[in-house]
C-alpha positions in Angstrom: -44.3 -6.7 5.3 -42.8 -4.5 7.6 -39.5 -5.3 9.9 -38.5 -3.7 13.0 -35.0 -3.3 14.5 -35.6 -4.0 18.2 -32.1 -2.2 19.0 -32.6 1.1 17.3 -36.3 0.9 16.2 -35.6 1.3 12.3 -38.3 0.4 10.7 -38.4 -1.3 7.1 -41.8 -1.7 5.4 -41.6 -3.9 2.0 -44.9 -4.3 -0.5 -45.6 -8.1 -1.0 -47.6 -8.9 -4.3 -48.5 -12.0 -1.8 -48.3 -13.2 1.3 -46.5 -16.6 0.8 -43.8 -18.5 2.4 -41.3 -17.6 -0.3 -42.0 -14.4 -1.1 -41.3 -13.1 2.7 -38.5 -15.4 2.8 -36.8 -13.4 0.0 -37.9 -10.5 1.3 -36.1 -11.4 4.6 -33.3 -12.8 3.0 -32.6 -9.3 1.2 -33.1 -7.4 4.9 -30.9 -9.5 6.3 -28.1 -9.2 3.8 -28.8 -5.7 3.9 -28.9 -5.4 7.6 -25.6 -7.0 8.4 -23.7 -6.2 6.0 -24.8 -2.1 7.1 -24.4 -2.6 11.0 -20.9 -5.4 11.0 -23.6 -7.6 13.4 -25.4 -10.7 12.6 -29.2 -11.4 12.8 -29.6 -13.9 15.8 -33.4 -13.2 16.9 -36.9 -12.9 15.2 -40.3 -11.7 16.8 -42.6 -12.8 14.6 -47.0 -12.1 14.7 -47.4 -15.6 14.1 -48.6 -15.3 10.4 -49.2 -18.6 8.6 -46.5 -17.5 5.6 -43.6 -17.6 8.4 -44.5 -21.6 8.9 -43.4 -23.9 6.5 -40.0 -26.0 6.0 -38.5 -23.6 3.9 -38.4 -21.2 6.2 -37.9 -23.4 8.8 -34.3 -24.9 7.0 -33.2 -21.5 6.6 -34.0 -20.6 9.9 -31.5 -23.4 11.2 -29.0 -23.1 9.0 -28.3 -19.1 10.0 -28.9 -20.0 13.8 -32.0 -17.6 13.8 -34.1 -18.2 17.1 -37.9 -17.2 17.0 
């Protein structure tokens, strides 16, 4: 799974054992902790390819509850 910073281009690339909704939500999850807590700045916007494992309600709950926009 790889994850691009659109600001600075920073590139992240994580090895998944599988492709599943909650593996690459805790994947995510980790970036994202990682990501603000390095830069001060919160996560508002995803680009996503439109992979089946970013769809389900999981994802979709967590998405609302940070304010994340896709």
């Amino acid at each position: 799974m790889m994850m691009i910073d659109g600001f600075s281009s920073y590139r992240t690339i994580t090895f998944l054992p599988a492709k599943s909704a909650d593996i690459t939500l805790k994947v995510f999850k980790s970036y994202q902790t990682e990501a603000e807590h390095q830069t001060g700045k919160r996560i508002r916007q995803l680009r996503l390819d439109m992979g089946q494992e970013w769809f389900n309600t999981a994802w979709e709950q967590y998405r609302k509850d940070q304010g994340l926009v896709f």
